[in-house]
N, C-alpha and C positions, 0 to 999 in steps of 0.2 A: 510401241511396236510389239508384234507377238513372234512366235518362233520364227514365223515364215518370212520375217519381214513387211507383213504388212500392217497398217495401222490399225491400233484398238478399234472398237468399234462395240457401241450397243444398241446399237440401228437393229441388231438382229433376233433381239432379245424378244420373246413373245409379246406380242401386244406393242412392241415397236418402241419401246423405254424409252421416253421422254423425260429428260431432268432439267427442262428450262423453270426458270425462279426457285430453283433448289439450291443448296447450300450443302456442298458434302465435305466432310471432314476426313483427311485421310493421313491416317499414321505411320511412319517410317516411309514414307515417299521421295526418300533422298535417293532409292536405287530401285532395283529388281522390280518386285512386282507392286510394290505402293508406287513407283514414277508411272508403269505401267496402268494403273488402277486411275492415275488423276488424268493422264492423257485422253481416255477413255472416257471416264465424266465428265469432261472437259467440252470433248467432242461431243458427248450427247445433249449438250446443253447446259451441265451445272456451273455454279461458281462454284469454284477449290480451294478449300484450305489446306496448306501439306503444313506437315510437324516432320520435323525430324530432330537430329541433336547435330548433327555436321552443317551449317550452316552453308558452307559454299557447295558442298554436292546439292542441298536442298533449293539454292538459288539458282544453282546451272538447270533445274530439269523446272522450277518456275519459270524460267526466262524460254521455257518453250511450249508452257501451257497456259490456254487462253482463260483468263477469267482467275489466274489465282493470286493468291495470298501466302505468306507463310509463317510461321511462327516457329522458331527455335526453340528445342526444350526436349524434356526426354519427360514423357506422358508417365513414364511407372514412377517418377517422383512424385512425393505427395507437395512439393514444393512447386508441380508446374499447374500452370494456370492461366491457358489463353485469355488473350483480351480481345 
């Protein structure tokens, strides 16, 4: 959702952004504007991987975008390491 309350959208983007058969990866998607960022590519067609480190915010906001994934972990560790 954006300020106004309505939903993300990249329908509007020049050239009418299409992300069907794309894969986007989107870091701290657990709140703010990474939950906002995957609802959004979402709707334009991609599948979504969210990262974040809070596992149940990161599940509550996959459990309302279409097409994703998630993987727990905090990216600045040199110990993380999606599969």
């Amino acid at each position: 959702m954006n300020g106004a309350g309505e939903s993300a959208s990249l329908s509007g983007a020049p050239g009418g952004l299409s992300l069907r058969e794309r894969v986007v990866m989107i870091t701290g998607a657990s709140q703010g504007l990474g939950a906002a960022y995957a609802q959004a590519v979402a709707q334009a067609g991609a599948s979504v991987v969210l990262t974040a480190r809070r596992r149940d915010a990161l599940e509550r906001v996959a459990a309302e975008v279409a097409q994703a994934r998630t993987v727990v972990g905090d990216v600045a560790d040199p110990a993380f390491a999606p599969r």
